[in-house]
Each structure stands twice: as structure tokens, then as C-alpha cells.
C-alpha positions as CSV (number, residue, x, y, z in Angstrom):
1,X,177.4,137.5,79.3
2,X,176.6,141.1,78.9
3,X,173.8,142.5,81.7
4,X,171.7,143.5,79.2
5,X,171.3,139.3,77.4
6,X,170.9,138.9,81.5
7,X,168.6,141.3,81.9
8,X,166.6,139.6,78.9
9,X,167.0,136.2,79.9
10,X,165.5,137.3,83.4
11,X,162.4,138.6,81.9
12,X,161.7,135.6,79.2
13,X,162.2,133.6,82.4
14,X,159.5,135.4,84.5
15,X,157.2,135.7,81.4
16,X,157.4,132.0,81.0
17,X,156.7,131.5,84.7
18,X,154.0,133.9,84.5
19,X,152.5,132.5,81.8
20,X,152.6,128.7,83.5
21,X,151.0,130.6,86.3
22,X,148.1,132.0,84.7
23,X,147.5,128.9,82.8
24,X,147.4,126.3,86.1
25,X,144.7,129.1,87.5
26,X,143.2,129.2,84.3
27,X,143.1,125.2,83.6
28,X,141.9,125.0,87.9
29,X,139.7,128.0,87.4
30,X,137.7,125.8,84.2
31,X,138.1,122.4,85.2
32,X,135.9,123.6,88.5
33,X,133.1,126.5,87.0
34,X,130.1,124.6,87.1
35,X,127.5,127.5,85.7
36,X,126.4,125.9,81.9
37,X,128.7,123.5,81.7
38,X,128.9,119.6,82.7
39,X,130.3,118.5,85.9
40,X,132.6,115.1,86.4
41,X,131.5,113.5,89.6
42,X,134.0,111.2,91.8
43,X,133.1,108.2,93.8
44,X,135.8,106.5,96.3
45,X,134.7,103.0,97.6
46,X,136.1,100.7,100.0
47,X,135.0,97.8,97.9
48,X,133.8,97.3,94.6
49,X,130.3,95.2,93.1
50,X,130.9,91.9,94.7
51,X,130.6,93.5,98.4
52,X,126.9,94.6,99.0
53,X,127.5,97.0,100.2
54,X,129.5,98.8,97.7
55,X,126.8,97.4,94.7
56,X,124.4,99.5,96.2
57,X,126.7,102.9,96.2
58,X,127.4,101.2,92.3
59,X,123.2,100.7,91.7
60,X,123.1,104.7,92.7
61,X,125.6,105.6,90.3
62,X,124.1,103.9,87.7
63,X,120.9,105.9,88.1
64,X,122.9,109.2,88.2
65,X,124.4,109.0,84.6
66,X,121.2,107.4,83.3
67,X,119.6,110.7,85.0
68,X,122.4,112.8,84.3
69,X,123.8,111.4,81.6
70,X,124.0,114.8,79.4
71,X,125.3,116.3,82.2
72,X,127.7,114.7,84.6
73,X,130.8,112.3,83.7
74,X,131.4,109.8,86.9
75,X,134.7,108.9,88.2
76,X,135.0,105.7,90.0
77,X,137.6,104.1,92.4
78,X,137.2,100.9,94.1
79,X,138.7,99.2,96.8
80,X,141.0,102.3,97.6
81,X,142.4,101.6,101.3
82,X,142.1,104.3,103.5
83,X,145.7,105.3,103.4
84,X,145.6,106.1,100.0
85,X,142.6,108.2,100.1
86,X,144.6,111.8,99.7
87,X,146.3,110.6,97.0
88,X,143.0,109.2,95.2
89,X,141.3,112.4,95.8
90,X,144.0,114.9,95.0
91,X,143.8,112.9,91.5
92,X,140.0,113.6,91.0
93,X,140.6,117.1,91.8
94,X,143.2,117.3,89.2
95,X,141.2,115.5,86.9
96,X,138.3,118.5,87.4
97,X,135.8,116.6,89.6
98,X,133.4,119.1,91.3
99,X,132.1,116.7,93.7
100,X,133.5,113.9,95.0
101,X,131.6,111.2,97.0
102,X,133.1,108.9,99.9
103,X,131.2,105.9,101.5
104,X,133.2,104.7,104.8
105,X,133.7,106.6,107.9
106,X,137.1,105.2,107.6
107,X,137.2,108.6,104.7
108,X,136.0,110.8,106.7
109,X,139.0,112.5,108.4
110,X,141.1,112.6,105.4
111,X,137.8,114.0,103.3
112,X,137.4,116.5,105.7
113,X,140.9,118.1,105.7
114,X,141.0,117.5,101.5
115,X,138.0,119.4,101.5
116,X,139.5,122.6,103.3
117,X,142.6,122.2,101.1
118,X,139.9,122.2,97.7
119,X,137.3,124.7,99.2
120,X,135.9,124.8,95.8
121,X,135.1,121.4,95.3
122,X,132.3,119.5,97.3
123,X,133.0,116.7,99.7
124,X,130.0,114.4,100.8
125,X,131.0,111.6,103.3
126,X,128.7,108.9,103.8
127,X,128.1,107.0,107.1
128,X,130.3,109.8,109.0
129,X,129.2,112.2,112.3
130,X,132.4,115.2,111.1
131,X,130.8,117.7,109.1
132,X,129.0,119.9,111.7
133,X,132.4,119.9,113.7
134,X,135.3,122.2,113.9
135,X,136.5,123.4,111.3
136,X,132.6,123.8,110.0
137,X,133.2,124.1,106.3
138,X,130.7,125.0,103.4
139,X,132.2,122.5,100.8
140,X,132.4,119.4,103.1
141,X,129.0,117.3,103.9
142,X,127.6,114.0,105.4
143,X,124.7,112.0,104.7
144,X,122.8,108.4,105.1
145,X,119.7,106.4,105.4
146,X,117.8,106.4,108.9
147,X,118.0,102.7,108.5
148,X,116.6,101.6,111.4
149,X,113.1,102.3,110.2
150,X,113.6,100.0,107.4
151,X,115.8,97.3,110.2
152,X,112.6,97.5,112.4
153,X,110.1,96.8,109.4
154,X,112.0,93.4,108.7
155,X,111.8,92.8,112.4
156,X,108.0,93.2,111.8
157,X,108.1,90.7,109.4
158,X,110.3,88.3,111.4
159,X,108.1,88.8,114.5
160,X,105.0,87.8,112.8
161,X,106.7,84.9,111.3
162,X,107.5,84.2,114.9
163,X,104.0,84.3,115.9
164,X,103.0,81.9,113.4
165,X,105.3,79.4,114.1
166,X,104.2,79.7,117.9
167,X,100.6,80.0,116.6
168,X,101.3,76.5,115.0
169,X,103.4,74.7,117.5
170,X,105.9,74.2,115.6
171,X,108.2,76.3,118.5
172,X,107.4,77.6,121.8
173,X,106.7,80.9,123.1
174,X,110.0,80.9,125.4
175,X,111.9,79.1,121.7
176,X,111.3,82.5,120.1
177,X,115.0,83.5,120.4
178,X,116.5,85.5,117.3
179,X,120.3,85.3,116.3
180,X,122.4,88.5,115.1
181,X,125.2,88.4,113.6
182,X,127.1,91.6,113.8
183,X,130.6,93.3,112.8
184,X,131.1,95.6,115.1
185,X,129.9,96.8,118.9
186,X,129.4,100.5,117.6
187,X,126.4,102.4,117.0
188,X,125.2,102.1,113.7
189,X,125.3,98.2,114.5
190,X,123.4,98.6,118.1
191,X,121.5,100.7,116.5
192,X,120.2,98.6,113.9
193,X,120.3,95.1,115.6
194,X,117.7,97.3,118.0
195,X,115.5,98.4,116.1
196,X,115.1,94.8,114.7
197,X,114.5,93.5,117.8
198,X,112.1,95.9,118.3
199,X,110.2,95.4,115.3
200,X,110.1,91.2,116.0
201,X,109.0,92.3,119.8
202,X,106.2,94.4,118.3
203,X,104.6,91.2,116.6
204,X,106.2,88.6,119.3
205,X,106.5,90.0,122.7
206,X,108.2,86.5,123.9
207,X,110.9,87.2,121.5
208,X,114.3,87.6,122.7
209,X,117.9,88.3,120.7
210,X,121.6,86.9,120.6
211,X,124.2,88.8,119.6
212,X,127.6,87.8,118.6
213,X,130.3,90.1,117.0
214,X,133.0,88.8,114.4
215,X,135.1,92.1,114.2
216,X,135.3,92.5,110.8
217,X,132.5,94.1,108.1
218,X,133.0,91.1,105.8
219,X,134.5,87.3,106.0
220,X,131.7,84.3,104.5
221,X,133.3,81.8,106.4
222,X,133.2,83.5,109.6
223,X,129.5,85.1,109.1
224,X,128.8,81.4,108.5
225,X,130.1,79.8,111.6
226,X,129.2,82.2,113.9
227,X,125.4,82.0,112.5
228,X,125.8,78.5,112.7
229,X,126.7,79.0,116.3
230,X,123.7,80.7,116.7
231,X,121.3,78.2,115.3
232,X,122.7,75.3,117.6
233,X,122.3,77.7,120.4
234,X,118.8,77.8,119.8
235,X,117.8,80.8,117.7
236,X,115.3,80.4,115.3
237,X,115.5,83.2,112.8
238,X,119.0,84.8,112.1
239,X,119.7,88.4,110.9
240,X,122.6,90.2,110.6
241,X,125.0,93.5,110.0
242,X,127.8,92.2,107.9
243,X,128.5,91.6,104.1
244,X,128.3,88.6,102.8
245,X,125.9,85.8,102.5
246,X,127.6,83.5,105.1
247,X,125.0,83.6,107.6
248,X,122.0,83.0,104.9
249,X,123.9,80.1,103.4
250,X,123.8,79.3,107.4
251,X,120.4,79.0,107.8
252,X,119.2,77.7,104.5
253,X,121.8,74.1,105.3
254,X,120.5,74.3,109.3
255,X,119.1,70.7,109.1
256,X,117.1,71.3,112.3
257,X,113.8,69.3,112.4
258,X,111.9,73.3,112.1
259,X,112.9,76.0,109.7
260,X,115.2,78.5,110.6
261,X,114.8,82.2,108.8
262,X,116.7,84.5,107.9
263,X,116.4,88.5,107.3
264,X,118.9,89.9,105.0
265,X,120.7,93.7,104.6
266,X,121.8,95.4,101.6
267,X,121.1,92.7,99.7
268,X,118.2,89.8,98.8
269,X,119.1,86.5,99.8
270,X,116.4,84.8,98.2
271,X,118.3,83.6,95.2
272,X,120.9,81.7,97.8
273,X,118.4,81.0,100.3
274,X,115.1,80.6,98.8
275,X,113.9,78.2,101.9
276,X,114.7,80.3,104.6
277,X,115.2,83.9,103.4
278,X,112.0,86.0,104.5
279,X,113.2,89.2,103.0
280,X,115.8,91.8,103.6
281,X,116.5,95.7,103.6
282,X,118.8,98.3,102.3
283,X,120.0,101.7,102.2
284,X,119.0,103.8,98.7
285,X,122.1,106.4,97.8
286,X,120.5,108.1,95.1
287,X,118.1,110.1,96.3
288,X,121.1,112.3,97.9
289,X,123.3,111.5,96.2
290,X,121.3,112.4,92.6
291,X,120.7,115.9,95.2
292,X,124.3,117.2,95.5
293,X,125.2,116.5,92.4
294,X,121.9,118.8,91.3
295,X,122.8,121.2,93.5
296,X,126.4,121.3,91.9
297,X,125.2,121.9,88.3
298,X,122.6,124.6,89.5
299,X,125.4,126.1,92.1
300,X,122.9,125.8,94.9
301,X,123.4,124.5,98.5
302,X,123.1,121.3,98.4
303,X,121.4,120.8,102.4
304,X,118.5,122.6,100.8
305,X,118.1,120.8,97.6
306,X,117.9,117.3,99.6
307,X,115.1,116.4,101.0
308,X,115.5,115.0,104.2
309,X,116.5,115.9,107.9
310,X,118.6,118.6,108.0
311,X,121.3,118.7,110.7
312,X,123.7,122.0,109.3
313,X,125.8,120.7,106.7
314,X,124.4,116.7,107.3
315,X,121.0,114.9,105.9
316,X,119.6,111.6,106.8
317,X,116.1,110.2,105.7
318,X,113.9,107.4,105.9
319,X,111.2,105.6,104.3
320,X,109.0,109.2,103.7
321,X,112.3,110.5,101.7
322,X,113.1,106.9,99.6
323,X,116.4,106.8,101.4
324,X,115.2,102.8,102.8
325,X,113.8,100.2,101.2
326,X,112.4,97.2,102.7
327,X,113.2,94.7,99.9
328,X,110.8,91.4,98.3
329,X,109.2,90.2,101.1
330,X,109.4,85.8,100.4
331,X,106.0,85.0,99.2
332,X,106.9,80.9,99.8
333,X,107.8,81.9,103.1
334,X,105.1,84.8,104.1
335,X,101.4,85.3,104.1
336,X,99.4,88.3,102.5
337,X,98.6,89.8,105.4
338,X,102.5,89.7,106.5
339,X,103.2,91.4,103.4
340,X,100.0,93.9,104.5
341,X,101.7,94.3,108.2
342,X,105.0,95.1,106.4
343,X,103.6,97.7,104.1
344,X,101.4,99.4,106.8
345,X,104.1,99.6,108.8
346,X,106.1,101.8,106.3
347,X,102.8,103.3,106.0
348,X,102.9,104.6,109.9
349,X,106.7,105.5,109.3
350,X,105.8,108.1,106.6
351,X,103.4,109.4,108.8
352,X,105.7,109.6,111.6
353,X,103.6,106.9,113.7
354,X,106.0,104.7,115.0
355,X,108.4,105.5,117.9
356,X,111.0,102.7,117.5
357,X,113.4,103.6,120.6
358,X,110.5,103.9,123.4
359,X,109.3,101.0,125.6
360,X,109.5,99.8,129.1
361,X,113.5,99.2,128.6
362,X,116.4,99.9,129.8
363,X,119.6,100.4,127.9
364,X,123.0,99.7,129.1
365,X,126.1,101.5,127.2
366,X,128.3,98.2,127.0
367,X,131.1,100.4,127.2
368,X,130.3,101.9,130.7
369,X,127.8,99.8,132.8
370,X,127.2,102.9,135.1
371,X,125.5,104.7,131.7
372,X,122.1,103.5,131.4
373,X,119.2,104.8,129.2
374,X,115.6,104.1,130.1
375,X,113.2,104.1,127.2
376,X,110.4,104.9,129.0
377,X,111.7,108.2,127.7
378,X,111.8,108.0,124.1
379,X,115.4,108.3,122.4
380,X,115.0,109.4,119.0
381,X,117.7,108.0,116.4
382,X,119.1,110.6,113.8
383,X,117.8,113.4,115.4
384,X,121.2,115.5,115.6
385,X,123.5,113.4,112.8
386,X,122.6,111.1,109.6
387,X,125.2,108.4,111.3
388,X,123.2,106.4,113.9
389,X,124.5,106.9,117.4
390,X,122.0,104.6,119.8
391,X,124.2,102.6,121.3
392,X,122.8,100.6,124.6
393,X,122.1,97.0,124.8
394,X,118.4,96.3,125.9
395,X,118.5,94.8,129.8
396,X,117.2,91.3,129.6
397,X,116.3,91.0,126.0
398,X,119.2,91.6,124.2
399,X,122.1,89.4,125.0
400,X,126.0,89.7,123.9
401,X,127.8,86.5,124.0
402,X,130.7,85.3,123.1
């Protein structure tokens, strides 16, 4: 071969590779301008419709393309385990998403790092506590509902149900015990199994709680048992912080001589318990979520087109914002004017009335008996992240067993 057919050969080679170049910058470079144009929008889930908590991700999605529909393509992935959560995203980036949405802290690190490799896509992490930590980046967010207003409302409605049955006879002041069933002992669980317990206390201050953790987010059979456990212990109204409809199912088959309630989360129970379930409450997604994807289409910073409280690059809101929602309140099961209390109460929280953390308590951390909180001094929840981070056990009202 002569130099000069090499010489040729070694530019048609470096054209071509130019030319692939420019057009994976190009292709990157379109997939990702947002100005005028439609956006695709990605969604990673740990679950899919049949865990609640998932649906409701899945109800706020639905909203955004009715909303959006002109305008935004969704992407959706379900059940992706958290190992595979590079690989999922690097495939939505690829596939030109401009946002892309997780909704488990188990995302959060892997988000985080995927968002400094994409800088010009936007990341929003639900439920995590990451995005105002080192590295600080521009394109990476989190968000959630302050749900312990809405947690304490239902205790409101439990605690008034408590007072009637007291009022009644059918229990006793000192028989006003209340059973939680939760997955985990971390914060966003303390948090909201304590702000329910304050809410009953508010109505019934006899009213005391028992708390056992099954260690997992979801399992019917186990949710069952364990709020079965409950009920022969004694407790007379259930609640819980896991996903299925196991401890509902518990206290609508309790076959006690008095009723035993139950107050739902992230979804109603009334269609599987329509004798015991007194109502439930829930986290809304669209409202930021409907927000960043806005702010993506308008290239504006999506903290300021939220509306919530604003932490640097992580919102929470509350009942004032439509971020929680206090669902059907039982009318079989409560009065008018506990539907009144309920909706008063929501009333107080828009206003900023009611101080949910703040009462002659003390908090123990149960990780470290030696770090106490005393209530007395007000601890206000979500004040510096959108992930709930009260995390004592109330001195002689709340007790863990096993």
C-alpha cells in the first residue's frame, strides 16, 4: 500500500469518526433542548399499581399527561431493584428524558451520582435528605409531603372516636390504648406514628399507643398478625405505616364483643373494611411533581416554581400546598361533627395553628437512651429537609414492644 491510499484511508477514517462524533453531540445535544419543544419525563418505582404506595406515584402521573398531555411523553419503570437503578436511568437518558423522577430513598445515592454524570438532565428524589449535601448540584432535587399534618388529622378523628366510645361505655378511659403497626424504627415512621398519637391525645388525653415493627415496608400476612397481636393485647383502634391491607383485614374479622377501628395510609380501606375503617390519609405527588416538570418545559428553576417549603434544592408541603390529603372520613362509622373537627383541623393547619411536636413530653432517641428531647420546647418537623427526621419515642405514652 502506497502512503498516499494511507494517507487517504487515515483521513476517511477520521472524517467518519468525526462525523459519528458530531452526530452523538448532536442527537444528546436534541434529545435534551427543552426551549419549544416537548419533554419525555421518567419515573423509576420500587413497586408498581398493586403496592399503595406506588398507585399513588401512578395517580400523579396520570394527572401529568392529562395536564401535559401536549407536552410531555412519560417513561415508566416499575419494580426496578435498587441495584439496577444506574442501568434503568442511563436508559432514560439515552432515550432523551429531561427529567427523571425516583420515589425510594433506596435511589437516592445512585440518583445523586447519575445526576452529576447527566448535569443536564434533572433528578428529583422523593422521600430522600441528599440533595443539599456535598457535592450540591443544580440538576439534582428532593421532595415530599409534610405528612404528619395529615397523620395527626386522622389521629383527630381516631381520638374523637375514642371519646365516644368512652363517652358511651362501651370502653374505659384507661382501655383507650391504640395499636401501630409499623415497618421500620426510622424517622419518617416515628415521625408519623407521633404525630397520630398526638392528634388521638388531642381529642383523648387517656389515650395511649403500642407500637410494634415488622421490618419490612410490605408483607399482608405479617401486617395481619402483628395487628392481630395488637388487638388481643388490648388496643382498640389500629393504624399503621406499611403497605398492604393486612392490618385492616385485622380489625374488620377482630370478633371482640366492641369494635375495633382502623385508620388507613396511602390508601382507603373502606371497600375491605367497611365496619371498622374510620378513614385514612395520603401523600399527593402531583402538585411537585406537575412543578418540575413545568419548570423543565419553561427552563426555570424548579425550587421556585413549587410551591412549598423551600430548603436549597429540597421542597416539602402540607395541607396549605395540596401535598396531603386526609381521605373519606367513614360516615357509618363517624358523626358530622367528627367530620367538622377533621376539616377544622386542616383548617388550623393552613393557617399555621397547630404545633404537632410540643407538649409536656419527653422524647427518647431509641437508638441512644442518653439523647432525650423535651417538647416543652417545640420541635418543628420538616423545617430543614422534606424527609421527616423526628425520631424519639414519647416517655410513657408511646410504647415499643416486641
Amino acid at each position: 500500500m502506497t502512503k498516499g491510499i494511507k494517507n487517504i484511508l487515515a483521513a476517511l477514517v477520521a472524517a467518519v469518526m468525526s462525523i459519528t462524533i458530531f452526530y452523538g453531540v448532536y442527537r444528546y445535544q436534541q434529545a435534551h433542548s427543552r426551549k419549544d419543544k416537548n419533554i419525555k419525563a421518567g419515573f423509576i418505582f420500587d413497586g408498581d399499581a398493586s403496592t399503595p404506595y406506588t398507585a399513588n406515584f401512578i395517580k400523579a402521573v396520570n394527572q401529568i399527561e392529562t395536564t401535559y398531555a401536549e407536552k410531555v411523553e412519560t417513561v415508566e419503570k416499575y419494580n426496578v431493584p435498587y441495584e439496577d437503578t444506574e442501568e434503568v436511568i442511563t436508559q432514560m437518558v439515552d432515550d432523551g428524558c429531561a427529567i427523571i423522577f425516583t420515589n425510594s430513598y433506596g435511589y437516592g445515592e445512585t440518583a445523586k451520582k447519575m445526576a452529576e454524570k447527566y448535569p443536564d438532565v434533572q433528578f428529583c428524589e422523593a422521600t430522600c435528605n441528599n440533595a443539599n449535601s456535598q457535592p450540591q448540584l443544580k440538576n439534582y432535587h428532593n421532595f415530599m409531603g409534610e405528612i404528619y399534618q395529615a397523620r395527626y388529622v386522622s389521629g383527630v378523628v381516631a381520638g374523637a372516636k375514642l371519646k365516644e366510645m368512652i363517652d358511651k361505655g362501651v370502653i374505659t378511659k384507661e382501655q383507650a390504648l391504640v395499636g401501630f403497626v409499623a415497618a421500620y424504627p426510622v424517622a419518617e415512621v416515628i415521625s408519623g406514628y407521633t404525630a397520630f398519637i398526638m392528634g388521638v391525645r388531642s381529642q383523648c388525653e387517656s389515650a395511649q399507643m403500642k407500637v410494634k415493627y415488622i421490618n419490612t415496608w410490605t408483607n399482608y400476612a405479617l401486617e395481619k398478625n402483628v395487628a392481630q397481636q395488637l388487638i388481643d393485647e388490648g388496643c382498640v383502634i389500629i393504624s399503621h405505616h406499611s403497605n398492604t391491607i393486612g392490618s385492616a383485614i385485622a380489625c374488620e374479622n377482630a370478633g371482640k364483643s366492641y369494635p375495633v377501628y382502623h385508620v388507613g395510609y396511602n390508601q382507603d380501606m373502606m371497600n375491605v373494611a367497611p365496619r371498622s375503617a374510620l378513614t385514612s390519609c395520603r401523600i399527593d405527588w402531583e402538585p411537585y411533581m406537575s412543578a418540575a416538570i413545568e419548570a423543565v418545559i419553561n427552563d426555570r428553576d424548579i425550587e421556585n416554581n413549587a410551591d412549598g417549603r423551600k430548603n436549597g434544592r429540597d421542597v416539602s408541603g402540607g395541607f396549605k400546598e395540596g401535598w396531603v390529603k386526609l381521605l373519606e372520613i367513614n360516615s357509618a362509622l363517624a358523626s358530622e361533627d367528627i367530620k367538622k373537627l377533621a376539616s377544622d383541623t386542616i383548617k388550623d393547619f393552613e393557617k399555621g395553628k397547630i404545633h404537632v411536636f410540643k407538649g409536656d413530653y419527653t422524647g427518647v432517641d431509641p437508638n441512644d437512651p442518653n439523647d432525650t428531647y423535651d417538647l416543652n420546647k417545640e420541635y418543628v418537623e420538616n423545617e430543614k429537609s422534606s424527609a421527616p427526621t423526628f425520631h424519639y419515642v414519647l416517655k410513657d405514652i408511646i410504647t415499643v414492644v416486641e
